[in-house]
C-alpha positions as CSV (number, residue, x, y, z in Angstrom):
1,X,0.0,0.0,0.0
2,X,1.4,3.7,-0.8
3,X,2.8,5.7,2.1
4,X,0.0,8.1,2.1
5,X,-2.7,5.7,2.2
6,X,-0.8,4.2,5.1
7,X,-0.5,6.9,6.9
8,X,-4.0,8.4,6.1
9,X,-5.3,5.3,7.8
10,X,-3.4,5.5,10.5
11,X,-4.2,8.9,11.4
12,X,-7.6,8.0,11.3
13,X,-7.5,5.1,13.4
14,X,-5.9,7.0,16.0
15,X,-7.9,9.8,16.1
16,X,-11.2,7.4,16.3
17,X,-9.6,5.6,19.4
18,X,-8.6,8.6,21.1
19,X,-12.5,9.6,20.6
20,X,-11.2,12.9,19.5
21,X,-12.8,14.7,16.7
22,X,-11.3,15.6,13.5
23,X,-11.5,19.6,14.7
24,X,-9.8,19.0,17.7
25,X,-6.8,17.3,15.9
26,X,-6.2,19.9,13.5
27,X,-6.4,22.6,16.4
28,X,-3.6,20.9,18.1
29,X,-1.4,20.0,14.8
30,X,-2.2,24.0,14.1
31,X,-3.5,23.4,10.3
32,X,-7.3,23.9,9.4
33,X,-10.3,20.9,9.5
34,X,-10.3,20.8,6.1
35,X,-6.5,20.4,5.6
36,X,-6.5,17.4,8.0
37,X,-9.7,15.7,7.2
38,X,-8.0,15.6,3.7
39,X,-5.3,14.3,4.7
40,X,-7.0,11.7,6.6
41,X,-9.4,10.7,3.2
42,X,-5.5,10.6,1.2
43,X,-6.9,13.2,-1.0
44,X,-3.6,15.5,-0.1
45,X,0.3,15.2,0.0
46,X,1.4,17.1,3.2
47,X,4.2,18.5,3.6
48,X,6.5,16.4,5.7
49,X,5.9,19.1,8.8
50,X,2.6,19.1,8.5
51,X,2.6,15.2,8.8
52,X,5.3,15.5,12.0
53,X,2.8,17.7,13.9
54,X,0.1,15.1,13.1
55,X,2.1,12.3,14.2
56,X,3.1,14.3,17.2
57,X,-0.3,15.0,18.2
58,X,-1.9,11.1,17.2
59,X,1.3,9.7,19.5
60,X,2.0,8.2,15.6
61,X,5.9,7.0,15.3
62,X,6.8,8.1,11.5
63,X,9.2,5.3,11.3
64,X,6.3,2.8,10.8
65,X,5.2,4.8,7.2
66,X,8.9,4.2,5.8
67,X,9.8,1.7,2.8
68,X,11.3,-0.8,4.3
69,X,12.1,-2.2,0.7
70,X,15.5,-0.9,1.1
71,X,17.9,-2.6,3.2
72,X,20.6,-0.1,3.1
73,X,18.8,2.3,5.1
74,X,17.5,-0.1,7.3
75,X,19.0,2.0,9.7
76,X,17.3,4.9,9.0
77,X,15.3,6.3,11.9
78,X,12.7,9.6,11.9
79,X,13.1,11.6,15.4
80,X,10.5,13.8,15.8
């Protein structure tokens, strides 16, 4: 599955089992409701700062969104 689908999915199913709303989410990532319930439906590429805040806010760890196709940079490892 692509990386935005994956992660639009996960987003989602974090928000639902947090019980939060999709307005509340985007006031704490700082963007707009209708910027993140795109993002949640996959209809939008964010920028990779707007998906960190997201993450942040979700509790999401980026790392899990990664190709790991490519074993040399199996090492590779998103702080955020």
């Amino acid at each position: 599955m692509h990386i935005l689908a994956n992660f639009a999915r996960a987003v989602s199913e974090a928000r639902e089992s947090k019980h939060w709303s999709q307005e509340k989410v985007a006031e704490l990532a700082d963007i707009s409701t209708r910027w993140y319930q795109q993002i949640e439906k996959g209809d939008v590429s964010a920028g990779f700062e707007i998906c960190v805040r997201v993450a942040r806010v979700l509790g999401l760890d980026l790392n899990q969104f990664l190709d790991k196709g490519d074993k040399s940079d199996a090492d590779t490892v998103l702080h955020v």
